[in-house]
C-alpha positions in Angstrom: 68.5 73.8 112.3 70.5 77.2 112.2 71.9 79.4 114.5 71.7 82.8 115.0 74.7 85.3 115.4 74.2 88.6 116.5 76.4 91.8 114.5 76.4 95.2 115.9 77.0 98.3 112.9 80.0 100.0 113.8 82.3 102.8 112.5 85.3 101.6 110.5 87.5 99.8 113.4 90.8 100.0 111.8 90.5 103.9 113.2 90.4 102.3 116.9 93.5 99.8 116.2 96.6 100.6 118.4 99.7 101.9 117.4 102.1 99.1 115.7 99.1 96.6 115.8 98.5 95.3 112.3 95.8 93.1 110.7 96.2 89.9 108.7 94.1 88.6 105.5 94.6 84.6 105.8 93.3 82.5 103.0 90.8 79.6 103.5 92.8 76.6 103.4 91.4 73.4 101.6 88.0 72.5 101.5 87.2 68.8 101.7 83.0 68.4 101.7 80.9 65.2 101.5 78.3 67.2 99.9 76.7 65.4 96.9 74.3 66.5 93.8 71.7 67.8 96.1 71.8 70.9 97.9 72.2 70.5 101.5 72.7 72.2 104.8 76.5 72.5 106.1 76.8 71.9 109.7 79.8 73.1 110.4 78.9 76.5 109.1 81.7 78.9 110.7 84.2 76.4 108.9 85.0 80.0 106.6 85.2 82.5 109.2 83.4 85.1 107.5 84.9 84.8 104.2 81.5 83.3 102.6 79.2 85.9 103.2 75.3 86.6 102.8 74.0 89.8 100.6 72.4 91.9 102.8 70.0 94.6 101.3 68.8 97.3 103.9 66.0 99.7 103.0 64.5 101.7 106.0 63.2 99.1 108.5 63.6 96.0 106.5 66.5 94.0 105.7 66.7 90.8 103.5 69.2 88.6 102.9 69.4 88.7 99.2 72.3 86.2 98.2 75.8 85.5 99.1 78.9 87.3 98.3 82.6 86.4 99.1 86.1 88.0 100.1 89.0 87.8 98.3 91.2 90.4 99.5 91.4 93.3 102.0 88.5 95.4 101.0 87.4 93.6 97.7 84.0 90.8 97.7 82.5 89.3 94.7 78.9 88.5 94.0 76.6 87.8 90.6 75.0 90.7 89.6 71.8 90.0 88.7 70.8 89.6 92.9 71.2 93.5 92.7 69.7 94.4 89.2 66.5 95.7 90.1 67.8 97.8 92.9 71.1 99.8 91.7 69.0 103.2 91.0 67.7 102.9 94.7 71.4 102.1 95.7 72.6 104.7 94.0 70.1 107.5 95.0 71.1 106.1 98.3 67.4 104.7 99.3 69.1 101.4 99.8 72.5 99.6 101.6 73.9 96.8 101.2 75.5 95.4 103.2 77.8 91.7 103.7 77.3 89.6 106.5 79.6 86.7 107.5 79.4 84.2 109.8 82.3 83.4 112.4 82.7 81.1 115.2 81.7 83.8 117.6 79.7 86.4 115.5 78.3 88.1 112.5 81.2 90.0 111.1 79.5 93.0 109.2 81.0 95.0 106.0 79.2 97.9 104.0 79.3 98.4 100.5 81.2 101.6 99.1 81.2 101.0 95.3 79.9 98.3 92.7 82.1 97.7 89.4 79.8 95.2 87.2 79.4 95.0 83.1 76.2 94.3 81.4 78.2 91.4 79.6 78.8 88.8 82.4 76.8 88.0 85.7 80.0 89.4 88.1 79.9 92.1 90.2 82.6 93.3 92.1 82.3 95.4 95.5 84.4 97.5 97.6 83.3 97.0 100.8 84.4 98.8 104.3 84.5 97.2 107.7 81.3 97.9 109.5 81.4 95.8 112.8 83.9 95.3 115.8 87.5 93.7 114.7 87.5 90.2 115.5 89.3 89.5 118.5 92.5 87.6 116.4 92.0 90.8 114.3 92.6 88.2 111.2 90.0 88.8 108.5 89.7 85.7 106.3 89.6 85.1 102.4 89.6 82.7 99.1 91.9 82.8 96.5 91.0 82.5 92.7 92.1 80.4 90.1 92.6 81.2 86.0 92.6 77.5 85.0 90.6 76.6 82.9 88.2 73.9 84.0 88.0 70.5 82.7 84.7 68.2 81.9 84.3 65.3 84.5 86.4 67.3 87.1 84.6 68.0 90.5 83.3 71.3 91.5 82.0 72.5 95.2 79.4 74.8 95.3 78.6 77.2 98.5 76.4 80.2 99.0 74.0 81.1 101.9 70.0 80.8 102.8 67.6 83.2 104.3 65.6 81.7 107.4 64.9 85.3 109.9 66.3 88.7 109.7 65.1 91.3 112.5 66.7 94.7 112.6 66.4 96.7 115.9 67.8 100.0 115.5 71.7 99.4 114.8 72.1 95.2 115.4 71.2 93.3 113.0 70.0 89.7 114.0 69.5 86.6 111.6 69.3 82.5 111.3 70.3 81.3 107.8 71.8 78.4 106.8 75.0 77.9 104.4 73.9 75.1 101.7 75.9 73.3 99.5 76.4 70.6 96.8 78.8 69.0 95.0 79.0 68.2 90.7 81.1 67.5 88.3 81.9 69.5 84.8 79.5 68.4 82.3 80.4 71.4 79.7 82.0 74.4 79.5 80.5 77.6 77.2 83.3 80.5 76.6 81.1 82.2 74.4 78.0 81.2 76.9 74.9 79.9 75.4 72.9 82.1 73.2 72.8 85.7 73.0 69.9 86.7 75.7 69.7 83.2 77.9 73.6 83.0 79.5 75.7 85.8 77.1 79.1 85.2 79.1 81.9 82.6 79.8 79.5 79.7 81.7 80.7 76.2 83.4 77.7 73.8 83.8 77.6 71.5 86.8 75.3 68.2 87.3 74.2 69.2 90.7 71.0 71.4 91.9 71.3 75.0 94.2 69.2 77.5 95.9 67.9 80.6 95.3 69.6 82.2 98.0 73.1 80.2 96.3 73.6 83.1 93.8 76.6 84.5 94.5 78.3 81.9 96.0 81.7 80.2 95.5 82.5 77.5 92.7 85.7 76.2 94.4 88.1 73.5 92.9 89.8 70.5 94.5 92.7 72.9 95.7 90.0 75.2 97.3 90.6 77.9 94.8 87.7 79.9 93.3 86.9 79.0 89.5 83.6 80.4 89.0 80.5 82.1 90.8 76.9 80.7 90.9 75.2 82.4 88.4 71.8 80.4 87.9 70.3 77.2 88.1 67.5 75.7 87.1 64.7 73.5 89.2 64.0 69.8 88.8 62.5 67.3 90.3 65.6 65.4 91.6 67.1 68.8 92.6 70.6 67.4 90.7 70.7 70.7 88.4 72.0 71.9 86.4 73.7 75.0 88.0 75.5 76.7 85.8 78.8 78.9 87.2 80.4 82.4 85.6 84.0 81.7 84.9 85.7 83.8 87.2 88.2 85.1 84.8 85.8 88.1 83.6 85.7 89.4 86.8 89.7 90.1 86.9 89.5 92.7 84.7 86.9 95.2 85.4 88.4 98.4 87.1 87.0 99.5 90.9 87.4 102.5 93.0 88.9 100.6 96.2 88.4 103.0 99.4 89.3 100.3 102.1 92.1 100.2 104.2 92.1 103.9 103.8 95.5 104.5 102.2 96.5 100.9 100.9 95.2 100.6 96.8 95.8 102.9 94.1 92.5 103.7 92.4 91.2 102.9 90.5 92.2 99.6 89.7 91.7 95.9 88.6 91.9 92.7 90.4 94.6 91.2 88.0 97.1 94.3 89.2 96.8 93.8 92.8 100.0 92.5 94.6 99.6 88.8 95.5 99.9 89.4 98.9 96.5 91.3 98.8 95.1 88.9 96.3 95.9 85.2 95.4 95.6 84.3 91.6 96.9 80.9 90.4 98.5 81.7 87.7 97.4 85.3 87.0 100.3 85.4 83.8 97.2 83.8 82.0 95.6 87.2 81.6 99.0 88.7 80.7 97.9 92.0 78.3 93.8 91.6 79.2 92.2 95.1 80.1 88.7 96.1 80.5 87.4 96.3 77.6 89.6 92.5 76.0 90.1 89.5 78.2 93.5 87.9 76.8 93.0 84.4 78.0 96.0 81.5 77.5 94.2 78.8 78.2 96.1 76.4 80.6 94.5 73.3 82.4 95.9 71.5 85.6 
């Protein structure tokens, strides 16, 4: 069964924080599942307190949850591009919004999309997003940290993302069920070239266990909870085992974004790599030491 978890659109609420009142961005501690190769529905689904987040396209009176997406620092989510392929020329004639929606113990915690930095050569896009909904009451905003290591065959890999059940819009709330699936597999290869020049073009770890449409986006988390990859695409068999197959997350790091939230608090534009890592954890982000844009310099380095 799911639950529904009602989010009202707001105006940025950082303007309506008091004087000498701050905010907090707490990262998700350890994730322990007893998920296995099958996809299957989490019950304790507020266990990320927003930080796991379903895509949320809005275009006049509809809205569909599209995928998932996920925080990693103030202002900053990542998804796989290819959920929002067809419809960047309506985004950008502004026809279409997306929007990120995350699930917390007591409500749907809302952000809007500003700005998309993706590359044609990887399936990761990166979004500045703005606060759209009420501060939650603990005004702490929660989010995952990433990892540069490079993954190793036989290790286990959690895989999280979201499901679309309803959606209604009714003027500015925005009411949906939906279900946060997940499944749990182990490294069976890893391509840093990808696999073939038009099937999977960029870095790619495959996993032994199945996902859901609706998974795209999602986290690849390791055994210390940090963020490896991104769900990129599986593909559908009978025993739903997979294989899903992850984008290493390391492409991601360098692509630079024009960062508008909090007003005031990043240079722009800029790269994930160069944040401070109090705004954004990276294990071991000296890995990608000289890497810009257009050149990933990757040591590798294993655990």
């Amino acid at each position: 069964m799911y639950d529904i978890k009602k989010g009202i659109i707001a105006e940025d609420p950082i303007n309506n924080l008091e004087i000498g009142s701050s905010l907090v961005f707490k990262l998700v501690t350890l994730i322990n599942s007893d998920a296995n190769q099958t996809p299957q529905s989490v019950i304790n689904w507020d266990f990320f307190q927003g930080a796991l987040m379903g895509l949320v396209i809005k275009a006049e009176n509809e809205v569909h949850i599209l995928g998932t997406a996920f925080m990693v620092a103030p202002g900053i989510a990542l998804t796989a591009t290819h959920i929002i392929s067809n419809y960047i020329d309506e985004i950008k004639d502004g026809k279409m919004a997306i929007y990120c929606a995350g699930i917390r113990s007591e409500c749907v915690e809302l952000w809007k999309v500003l700005s998309i930095a993706y590359s044609p050569d990887d399936d990761i896009s990166v979004f500045s997003i703005c606060a759209a909904s009420e501060l939650p009451p603990d005004k702490i905003y929660y989010r995952f940290g990433i990892t540069t290591r490079a993954p190793k065959n036989g290790e286990a890999i959690q895989i999280y993302g979201f499901r679309e059940h309803s959606i209604v819009n009714c003027y500015d709330k925005v009411e949906f069920g939906t279900d946060i699936f997940a499944s749990t597999g182990t490294v069976t290869a890893v391509y840093p070239y990808g696999i073939g020049k038009t099937y999977i073009p960029y870095p790619i770890i495959e996993l032994n266990c199945g996902s859901l449409g609706g998974m795209s986006g999602g986290i690849a988390i390791d055994q210390n909870g940090l963020v490896i990859g991104i769900v990129s695409r599986g593909l559908d068999t009978e025993d739903q085992c997979g294989p899903t197959y992850v984008s290493w997350i390391i492409n991601s790091l360098t692509k630079n974004i024009t960062l508008q939230w909090p007003q005031g608090l990043y240079t722009i534009p800029t790269t994930l790599l160069s944040l401070n890592e109090y705004l954004l954890y990276i294990d071991n982000r000296e890995a990608l030491s000289g890497s810009t844009e257009e050149q990933t310099m990757y040591k590798i380095w294993f655990e």
